[in-house]
N, C-alpha and C positions, 0 to 999 in steps of 0.2 A: 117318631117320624122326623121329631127335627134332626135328633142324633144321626139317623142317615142319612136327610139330608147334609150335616156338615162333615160327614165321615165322605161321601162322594166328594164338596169341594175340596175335601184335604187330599183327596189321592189326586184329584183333576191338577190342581196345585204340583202336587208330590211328583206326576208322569212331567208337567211342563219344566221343572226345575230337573229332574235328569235328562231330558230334552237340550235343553239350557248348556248342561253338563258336556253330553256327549258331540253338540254341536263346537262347545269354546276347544275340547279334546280335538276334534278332528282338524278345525279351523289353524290349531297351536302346531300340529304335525304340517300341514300343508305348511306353513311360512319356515316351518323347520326346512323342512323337503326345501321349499324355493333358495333359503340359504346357502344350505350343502349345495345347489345348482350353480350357484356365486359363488364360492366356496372353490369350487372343481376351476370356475373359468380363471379369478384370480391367480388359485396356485400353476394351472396350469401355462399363463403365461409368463408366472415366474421360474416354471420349470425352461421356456425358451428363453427366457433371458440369461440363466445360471448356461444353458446350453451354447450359448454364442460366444459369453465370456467364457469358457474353457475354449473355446473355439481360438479364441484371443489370442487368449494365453499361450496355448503351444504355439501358437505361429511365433511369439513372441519369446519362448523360450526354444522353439527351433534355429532362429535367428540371433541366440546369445543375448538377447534383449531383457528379460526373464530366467528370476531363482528357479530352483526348482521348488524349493520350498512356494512358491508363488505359482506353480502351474499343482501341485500336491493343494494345496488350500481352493482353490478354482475345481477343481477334482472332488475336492469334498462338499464344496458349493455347490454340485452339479446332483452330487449324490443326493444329498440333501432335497434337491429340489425336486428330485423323482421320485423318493420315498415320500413326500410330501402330498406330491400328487398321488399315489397309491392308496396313501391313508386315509383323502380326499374323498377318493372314489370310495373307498371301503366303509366308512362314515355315511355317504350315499345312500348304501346301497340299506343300511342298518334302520337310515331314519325316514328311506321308503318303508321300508318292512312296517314302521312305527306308524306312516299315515293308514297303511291298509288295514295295520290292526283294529287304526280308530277308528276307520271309515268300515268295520262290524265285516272284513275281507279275513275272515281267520285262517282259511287255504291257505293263504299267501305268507301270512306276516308271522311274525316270530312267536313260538310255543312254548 
């Protein structure tokens, strides 16, 4: 009798510690999730800033003011800044798939 009885608190135990588990899992994906949300806004106003200064730049190498080597490097800034933002978004979209997987959504999230 007692054996069962401590064989029940060992699984009541056992169920609250993967409880425990699957809760700190989920909780870790969401603040993942809210980052890559920061993540997106950040790069993406560094992608308008890379965007203005090309903007700059040619006015400034239209007007002989600017190398070309200097409006070619603003060019690559700019590139930079939008494959940034794409990797952004694509990272996104990877570490929703990871909240719904924890959150027991297996339709959804990656197999």
């Amino acid at each position: 009798m007692q054996a069962a009885s401590a064989r029940a608190r060992q699984l009541t135990a056992s169920e609250e510690l993967l409880d425990d588990s699957i809760r700190e899992q989920v909780h870790r994906a969401y603040l993942n999730w809210l980052y890559s949300q920061k993540k997106i806004e950040v790069v993406a106003q560094a992608q308008d800033v890379a965007a203005e200064n090309l903007r700059i730049i040619k006015n400034k190498y239209n007007n002989s003011l600017a190398t070309a080597t200097e409006l070619l490097d603003a060019d690559v800034a700019n590139l930079q800044a939008r494959l940034n933002f794409l990797f952004a978004k694509a990272d996104a979209i990877v570490v929703y798939s990871h909240l719904l997987e924890a959150a027991g959504d297996a339709e959804h999230g990656f197999k």
